[in-house]
C-alpha positions as CSV (number, residue, x, y, z in Angstrom):
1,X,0.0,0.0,0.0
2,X,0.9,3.3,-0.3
3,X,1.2,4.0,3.7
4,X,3.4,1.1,3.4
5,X,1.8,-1.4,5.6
6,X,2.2,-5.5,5.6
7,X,-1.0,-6.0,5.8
8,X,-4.6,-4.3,5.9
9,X,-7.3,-6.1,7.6
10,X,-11.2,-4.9,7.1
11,X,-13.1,-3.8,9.7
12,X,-17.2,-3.9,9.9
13,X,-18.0,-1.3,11.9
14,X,-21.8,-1.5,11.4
15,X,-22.3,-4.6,12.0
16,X,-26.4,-6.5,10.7
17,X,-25.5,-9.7,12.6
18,X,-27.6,-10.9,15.9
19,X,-26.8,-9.4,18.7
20,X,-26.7,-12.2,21.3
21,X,-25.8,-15.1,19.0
22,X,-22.8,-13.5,16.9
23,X,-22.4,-9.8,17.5
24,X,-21.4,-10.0,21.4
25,X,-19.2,-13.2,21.0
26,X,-17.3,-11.7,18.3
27,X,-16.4,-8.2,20.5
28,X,-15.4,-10.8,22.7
29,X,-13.5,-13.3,21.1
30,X,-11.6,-9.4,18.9
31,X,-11.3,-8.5,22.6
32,X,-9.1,-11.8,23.6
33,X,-7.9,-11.9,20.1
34,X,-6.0,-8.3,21.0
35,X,-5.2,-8.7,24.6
36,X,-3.2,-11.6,23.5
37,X,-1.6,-10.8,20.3
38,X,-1.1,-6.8,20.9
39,X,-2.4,-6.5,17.6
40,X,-5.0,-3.3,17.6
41,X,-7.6,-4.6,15.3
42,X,-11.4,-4.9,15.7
43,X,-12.2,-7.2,14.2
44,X,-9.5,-10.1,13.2
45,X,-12.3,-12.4,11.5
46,X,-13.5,-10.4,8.8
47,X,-12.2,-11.8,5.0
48,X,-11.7,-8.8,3.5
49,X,-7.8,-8.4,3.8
50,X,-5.3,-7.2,1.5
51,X,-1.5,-8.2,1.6
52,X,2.3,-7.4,0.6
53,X,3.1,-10.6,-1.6
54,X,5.7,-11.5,0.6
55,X,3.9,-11.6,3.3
56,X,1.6,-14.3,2.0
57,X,5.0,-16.3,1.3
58,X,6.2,-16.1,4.6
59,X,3.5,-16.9,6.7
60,X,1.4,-20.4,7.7
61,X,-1.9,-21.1,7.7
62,X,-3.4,-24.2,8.6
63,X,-6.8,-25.5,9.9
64,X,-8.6,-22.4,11.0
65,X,-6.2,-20.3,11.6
66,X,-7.1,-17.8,8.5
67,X,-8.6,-16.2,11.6
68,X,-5.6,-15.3,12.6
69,X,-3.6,-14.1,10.0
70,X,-2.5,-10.7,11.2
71,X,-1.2,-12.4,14.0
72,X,0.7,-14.6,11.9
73,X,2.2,-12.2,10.2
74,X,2.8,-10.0,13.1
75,X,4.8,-13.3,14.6
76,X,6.5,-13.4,11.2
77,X,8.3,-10.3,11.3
78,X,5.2,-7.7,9.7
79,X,4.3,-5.6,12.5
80,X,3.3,-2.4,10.1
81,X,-0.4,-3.4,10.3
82,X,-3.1,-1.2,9.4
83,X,-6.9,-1.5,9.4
84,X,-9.9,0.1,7.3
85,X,-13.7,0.0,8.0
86,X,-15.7,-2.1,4.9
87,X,-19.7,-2.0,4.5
88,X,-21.1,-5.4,5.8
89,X,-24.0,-6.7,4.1
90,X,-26.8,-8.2,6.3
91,X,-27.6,-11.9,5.5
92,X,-30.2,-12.5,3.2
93,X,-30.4,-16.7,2.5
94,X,-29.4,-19.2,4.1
95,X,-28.0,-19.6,8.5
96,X,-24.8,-18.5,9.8
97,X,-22.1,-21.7,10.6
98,X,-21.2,-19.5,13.9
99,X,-22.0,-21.2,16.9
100,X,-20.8,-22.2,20.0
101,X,-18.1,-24.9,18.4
102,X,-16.9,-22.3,16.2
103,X,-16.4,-19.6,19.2
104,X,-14.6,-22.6,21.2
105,X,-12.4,-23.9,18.5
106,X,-11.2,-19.9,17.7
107,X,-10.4,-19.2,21.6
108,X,-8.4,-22.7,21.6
109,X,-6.6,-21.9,18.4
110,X,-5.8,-18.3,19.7
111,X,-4.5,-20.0,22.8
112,X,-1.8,-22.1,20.2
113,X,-0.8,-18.8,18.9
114,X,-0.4,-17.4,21.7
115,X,1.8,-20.3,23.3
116,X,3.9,-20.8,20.4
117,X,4.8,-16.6,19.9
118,X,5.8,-16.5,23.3
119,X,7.4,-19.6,24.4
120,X,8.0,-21.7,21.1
121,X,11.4,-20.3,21.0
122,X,11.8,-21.0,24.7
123,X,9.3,-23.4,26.1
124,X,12.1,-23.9,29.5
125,X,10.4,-20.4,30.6
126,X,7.0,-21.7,30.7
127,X,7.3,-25.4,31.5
128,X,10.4,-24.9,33.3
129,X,8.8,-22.2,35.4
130,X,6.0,-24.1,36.3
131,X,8.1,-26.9,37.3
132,X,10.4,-25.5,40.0
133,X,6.9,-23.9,41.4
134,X,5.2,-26.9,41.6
135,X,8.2,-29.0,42.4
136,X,9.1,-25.8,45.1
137,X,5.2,-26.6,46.9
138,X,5.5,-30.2,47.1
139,X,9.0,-29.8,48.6
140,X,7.6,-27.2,51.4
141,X,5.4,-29.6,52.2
142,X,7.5,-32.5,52.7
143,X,9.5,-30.5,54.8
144,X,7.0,-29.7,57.1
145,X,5.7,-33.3,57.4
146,X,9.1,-34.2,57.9
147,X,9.8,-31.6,61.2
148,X,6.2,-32.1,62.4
149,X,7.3,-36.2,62.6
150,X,10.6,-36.1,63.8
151,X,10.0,-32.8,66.8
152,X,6.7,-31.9,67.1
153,X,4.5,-34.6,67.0
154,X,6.9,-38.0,66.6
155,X,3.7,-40.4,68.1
156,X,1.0,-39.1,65.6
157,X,-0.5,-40.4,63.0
158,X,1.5,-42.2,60.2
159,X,2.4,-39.9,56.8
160,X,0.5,-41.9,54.5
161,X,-2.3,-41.1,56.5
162,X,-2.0,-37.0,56.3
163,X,-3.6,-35.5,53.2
164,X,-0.3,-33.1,53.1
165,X,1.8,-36.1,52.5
166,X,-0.4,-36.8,49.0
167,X,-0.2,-32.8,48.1
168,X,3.8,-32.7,48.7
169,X,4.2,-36.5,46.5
170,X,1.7,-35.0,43.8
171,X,3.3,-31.6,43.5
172,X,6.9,-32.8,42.9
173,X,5.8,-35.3,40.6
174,X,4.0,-32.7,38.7
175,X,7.1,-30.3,39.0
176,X,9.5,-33.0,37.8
177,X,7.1,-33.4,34.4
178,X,6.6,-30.1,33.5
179,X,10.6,-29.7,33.8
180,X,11.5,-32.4,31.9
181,X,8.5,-31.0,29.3
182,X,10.4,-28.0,29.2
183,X,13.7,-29.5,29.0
184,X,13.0,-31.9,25.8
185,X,11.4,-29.0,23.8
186,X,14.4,-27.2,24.2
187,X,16.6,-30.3,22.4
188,X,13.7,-30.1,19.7
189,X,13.7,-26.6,19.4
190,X,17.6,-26.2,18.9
191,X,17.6,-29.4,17.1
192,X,15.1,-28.0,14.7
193,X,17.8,-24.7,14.6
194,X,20.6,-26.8,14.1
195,X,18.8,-28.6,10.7
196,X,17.9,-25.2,9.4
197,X,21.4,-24.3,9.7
198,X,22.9,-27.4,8.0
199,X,20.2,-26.7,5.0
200,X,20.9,-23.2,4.7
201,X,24.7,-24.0,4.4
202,X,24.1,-27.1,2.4
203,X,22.0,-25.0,-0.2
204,X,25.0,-22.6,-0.2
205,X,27.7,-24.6,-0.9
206,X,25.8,-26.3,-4.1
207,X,25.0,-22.7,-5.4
208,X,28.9,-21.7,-5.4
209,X,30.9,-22.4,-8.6
């Protein structure tokens, strides 16, 4: 375009759909949609959009994740973004296919995106995170159990009795998965790096003379 933006998404403003059954679902699935991303569009489902051509090289869509295009393209590097308001046409035949299944399906696919721009590169921070937490509670509790036994209270009732001793065993079990979660997608993700490097240089070295 001539503002120079990656991407120009339509907005319908005026909007002739039902209120209950697709107008207020869809400010609130643009609302998440936004919050999430940081992209500041209204309306992120509408299918008028018009694109740079390399942004339609660069970025991948699969299932129904056309929803979400300008936040694939923001992921892929095209933050310049912009957004202008189109006429919507009121239906005249036929039923809408937006229902609850549809509303669902976008908030779990905007959850993916989500996931994989922030912690695809570095799922250690998430996983990793939530680990030591989980593995930290457990531990706190075992420690108590442990003094209350051995100072406080050495004649009470036996720890596989206590409900605390369940919570602490749980917790670090837990806390021990999620780590090793986060610690084997970081061998696939700089696995995956290491490939892309060995093709790159591969596809070098035949172009030379």
């Amino acid at each position: 375009t001539k503002e120079g933006f990656d991407l120009v998404s339509g907005w319908k403003k005026k909007r002739y759909d039902s209120l209950l059954s697709k107008n207020i679902p869809s400010k609130l699935f643009n609302w998440a949609a936004r919050i999430t991303s940081n992209v500041q569009l209204h309306d992120f489902n509408c299918g008028l959009k018009a694109f740079r051509n390399d942004v339609v090289k660069n970025i991948e869509v699969s299932g129904e994740m056309h929803r979400y295009i300008p936040v694939l393209a923001k992921n892929a590097g095209y933050s310049h973004i912009g957004e202008k308001v189109v006429k919507h046409q009121a239906r005249k035949y036929g039923k809408t296919k937006f229902g609850a299944e549809r509303f669902i399906n976008g908030l779990l696919d905007l959850i993916t995106i989500w996931f994989v721009s922030k912690f695809g590169k570095r799922p250690m921070h998430l996983f990793g995170a939530l680990g030591v937490l989980m593995f930290i509670i457990g531990f706190g509790f075992a420690l108590y159990l442990g003094i209350d036994k051995l100072f406080i209270n050495p004649f009470g009732r036996l720890l596989s009795e206590r409900p605390q001793f369940y919570v602490s065993l749980t917790s670090m079990i837990i806390g021990t998965q999620f780590f090793l979660a986060g610690f084997l997608g970081e061998i696939m993700v700089r696995s995956r790096v290491n490939v892309q490097r060995y093709t790159i240089s591969e596809e070098l070295n035949l172009s030379r003379p």
